[in-house]
N, C-alpha and C positions, 0 to 999 in steps of 0.2 A: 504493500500500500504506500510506500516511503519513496517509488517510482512515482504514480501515481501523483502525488501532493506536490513532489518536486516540479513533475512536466506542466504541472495547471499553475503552479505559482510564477513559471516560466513563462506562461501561455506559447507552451510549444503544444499546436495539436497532438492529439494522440488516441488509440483505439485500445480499447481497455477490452477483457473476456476475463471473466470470475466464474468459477466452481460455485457448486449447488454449498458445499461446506467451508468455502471462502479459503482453501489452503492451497491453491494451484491458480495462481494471479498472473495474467500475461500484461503487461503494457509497452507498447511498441511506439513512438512516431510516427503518423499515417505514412511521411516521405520514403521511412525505412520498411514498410511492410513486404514480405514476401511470399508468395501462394497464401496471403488470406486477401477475400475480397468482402466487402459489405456494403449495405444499404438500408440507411438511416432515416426513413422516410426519402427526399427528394436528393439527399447527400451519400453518392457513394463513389467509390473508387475504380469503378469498371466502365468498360464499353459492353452494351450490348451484343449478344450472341445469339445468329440464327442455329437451334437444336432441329438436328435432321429430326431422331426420334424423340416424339412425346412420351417423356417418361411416365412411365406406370408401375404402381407398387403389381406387381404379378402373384404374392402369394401372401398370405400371411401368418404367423405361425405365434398365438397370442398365446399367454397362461392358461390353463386349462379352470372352469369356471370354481370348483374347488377346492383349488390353491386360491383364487382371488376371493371365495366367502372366508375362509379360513382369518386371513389379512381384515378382510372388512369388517367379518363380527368382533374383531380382536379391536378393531380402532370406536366399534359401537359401543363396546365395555369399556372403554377409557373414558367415552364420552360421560357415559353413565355414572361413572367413577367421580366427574369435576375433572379427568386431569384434560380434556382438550373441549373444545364447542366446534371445531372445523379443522380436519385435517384434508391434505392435499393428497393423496394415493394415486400411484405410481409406478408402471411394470413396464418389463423392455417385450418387446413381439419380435423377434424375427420374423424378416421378412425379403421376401425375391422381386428385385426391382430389373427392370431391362437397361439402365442407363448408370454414371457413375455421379457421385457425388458432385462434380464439378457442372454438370451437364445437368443435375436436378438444381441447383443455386443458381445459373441461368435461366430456367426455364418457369420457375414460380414466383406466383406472385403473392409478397407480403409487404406492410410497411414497412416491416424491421427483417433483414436476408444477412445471416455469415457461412461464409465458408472459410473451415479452418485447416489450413495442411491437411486436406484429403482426409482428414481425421474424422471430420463431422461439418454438416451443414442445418443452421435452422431456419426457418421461416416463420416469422413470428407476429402474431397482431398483436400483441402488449403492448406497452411499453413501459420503463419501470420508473424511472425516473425522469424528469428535463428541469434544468437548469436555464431560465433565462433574465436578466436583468436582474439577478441578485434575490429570484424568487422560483420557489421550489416548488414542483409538479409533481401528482402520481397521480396515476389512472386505472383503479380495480375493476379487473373486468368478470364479474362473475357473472353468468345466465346466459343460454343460449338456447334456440328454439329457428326451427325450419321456418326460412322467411314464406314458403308458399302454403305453409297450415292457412286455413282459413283464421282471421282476429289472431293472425302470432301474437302483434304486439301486446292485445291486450291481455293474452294468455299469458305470455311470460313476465308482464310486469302483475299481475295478479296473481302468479304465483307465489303459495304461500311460503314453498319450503325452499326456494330462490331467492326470494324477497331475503328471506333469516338470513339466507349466507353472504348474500352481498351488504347487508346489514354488517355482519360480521366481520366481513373484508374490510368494509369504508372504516369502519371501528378500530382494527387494527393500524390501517395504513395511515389514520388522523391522528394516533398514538406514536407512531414512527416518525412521522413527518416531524414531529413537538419535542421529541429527540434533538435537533439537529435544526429546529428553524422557531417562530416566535409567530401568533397572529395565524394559526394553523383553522384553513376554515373548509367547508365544505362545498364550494363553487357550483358545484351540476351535481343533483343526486337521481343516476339511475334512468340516464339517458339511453335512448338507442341509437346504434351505428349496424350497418349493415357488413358483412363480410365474406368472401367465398372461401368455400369449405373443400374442395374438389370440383364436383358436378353440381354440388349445391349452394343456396346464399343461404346462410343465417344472418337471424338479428341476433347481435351482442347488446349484451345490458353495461354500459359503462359508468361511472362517476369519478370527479373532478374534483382532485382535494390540493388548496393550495398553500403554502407556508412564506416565509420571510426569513432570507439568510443573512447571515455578518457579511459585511464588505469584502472582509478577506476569507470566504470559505474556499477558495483558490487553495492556499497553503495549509487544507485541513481537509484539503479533496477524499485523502485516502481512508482518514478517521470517521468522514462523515459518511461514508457509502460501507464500512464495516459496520456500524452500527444499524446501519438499514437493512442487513443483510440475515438471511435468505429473504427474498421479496417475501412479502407477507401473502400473497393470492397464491403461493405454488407450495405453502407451507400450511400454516394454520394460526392458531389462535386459543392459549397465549404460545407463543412461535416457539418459546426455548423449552419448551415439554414437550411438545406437539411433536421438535423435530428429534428430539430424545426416541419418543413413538413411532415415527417414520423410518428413524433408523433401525427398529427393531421390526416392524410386519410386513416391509418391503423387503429387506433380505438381499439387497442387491445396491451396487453402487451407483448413484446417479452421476457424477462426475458431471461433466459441464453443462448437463441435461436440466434445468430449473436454474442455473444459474442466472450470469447476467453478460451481459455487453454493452459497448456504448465508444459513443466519440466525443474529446472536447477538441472544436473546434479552433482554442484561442482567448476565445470568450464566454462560452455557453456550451452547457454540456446535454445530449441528448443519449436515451438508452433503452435496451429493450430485456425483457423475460425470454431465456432461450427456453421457449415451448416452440411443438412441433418441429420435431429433432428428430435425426437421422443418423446412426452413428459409427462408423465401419472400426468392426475387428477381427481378427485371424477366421474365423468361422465365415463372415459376411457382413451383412449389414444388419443393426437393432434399431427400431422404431420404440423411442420410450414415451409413455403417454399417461394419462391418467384423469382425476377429476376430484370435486371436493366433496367431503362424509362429512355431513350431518346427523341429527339422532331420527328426522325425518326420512334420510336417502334409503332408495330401494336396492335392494343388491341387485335384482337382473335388470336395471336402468344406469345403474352406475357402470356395472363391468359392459353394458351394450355400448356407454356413451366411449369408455378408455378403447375400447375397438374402434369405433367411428373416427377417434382422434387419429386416428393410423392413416394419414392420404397424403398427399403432394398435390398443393393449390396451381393448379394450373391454370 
């Protein structure tokens, strides 16, 4: 983080990628980047690529639904317990794609896009933080519903056990924010933005929480983004039990899958949730996905939604 705090007090741009457990920290100078490319809303580092073939995940090979009740009744009982109100859960899929990493980070469309040394690629509608004019942004997105349901919108903002957890999001992240800023307020609650899913649009349910930074959070870059850390939407609530619980009914390493990325420009810093992640090892490639438990959530709606999350937005 001591990278980090030096390059922003510098205002030398630079592209930041953080781990789900904040101990595998890259930050590089955009000037000196090599085989990573991104796309930070309208600011990225690439020329576009015509892709002969459209990539397509071709198989995919999820948790079997037994192993995921097992994990979920475990995280229902903590609920019950007081020790969490909304965890994030989280499995890797293998899966058989026709095309390589480089060529799926071309080819989809997100706001937020990294490709990291062939290692991994994500495509991300978050975003986790932005920094501008010396005031601080986060945008939880919790709730999603098929734009073509007949009334989505007003299905998905009437939902009740939706409503709770994005409740619970904005609660968390208006708590984080007050950490690290002053005058922490809630701007837009539980707006819709539209998104494509694959073949499909969703509505996303978002809200807009804003805070007030010190002049100089430049040279505190790297203090004020560990204490923010694991984003609160890909974790839960209270975060430091929660991810105590995550690491034990997941069973598997998430590594830079829930993390985070981002570029400071110089001046202003912008960043994203690496959700919708793709991630090649010795075996193949791992699709890691997931969604949030509540004491409301259904297990064959939850383990349906962590499969659905498995696509390439084309």
């Amino acid at each position: 983080m001591d990278k980090i705090s030096f390059l922003a007090s510098k205002k030398i741009p630079f592209l930041f990628v953080i781990d789900f457990e904040g101990k595998n920290i890259f930050a590089e100078e955009i000037d000196s980047l090599k085989d990573i490319y991104f796309q930070i809303e309208d600011i990225k580092n690439f020329s576009s690529k015509n892709i002969k073939t459209k990539p397509k995940i071709l198989k995919k090979e999820s948790i079997d639904c037994e192993k995921y009740k097992k994990a979920f009744f475990k995280v229902q009982e903590e609920i019950k317990k007081g020790n969490t109100y909304l965890l994030n859960l989280t499995f890797p899929t293998k899966i058989k794609i026709n095309a390589d990493l480089l060529d799926i980070f071309y080819a989809s469309k997100a706001r937020f896009k990294l490709y990291f040394k062939d290692r991994f690629v994500c495509f991300s509608p978050e975003r986790f933080i932005k920094i501008e004019n010396n005031k601080i942004y986060t945008y939880p997105m919790k709730g999603t519903i098929d734009a073509k349901l007949p009334n989505a919108k007003k299905k998905i903002l009437n939902n009740e056990k939706e409503m709770a957890e994005h409740i619970m999001v904005v609660d968390l992240l208006r708590n984080d924010l007050s950490m690290v800023s002053k005058n922490v307020k809630v701007k837009r609650f539980r707006y819709i933005e539209k998104i494509k899913a694959g073949e499909k649009e969703l509505l996303q349910v978002s809200s807009e929480i804003e805070g007030e930074l010190q002049k100089n959070w430049r040279e505190n870059l790297g203090s004020l983004l560990k204490k923010l850390l694991p984003a609160g939407s890909i974790s839960g609530t209270p975060k430091r039990k929660t991810v105590e619980i995550i690491k034990e009914v997941e069973g598997y390493k998430r590594g830079f899958f829930t993390g985070v990325f981002g570029i400071y420009d110089g001046e202003n810093l912008d960043s994203a949730v690496m959700i919708r992640y793709i991630e090649k090892d010795k075996a193949g490639y791992i699709y890691k996905s997931g969604g949030g438990i509540t004491i409301d959530s259904n297990l064959i709606d939850e383990y349906k939604e962590m499969i659905d999350k498995v696509y390439i937005p084309i």
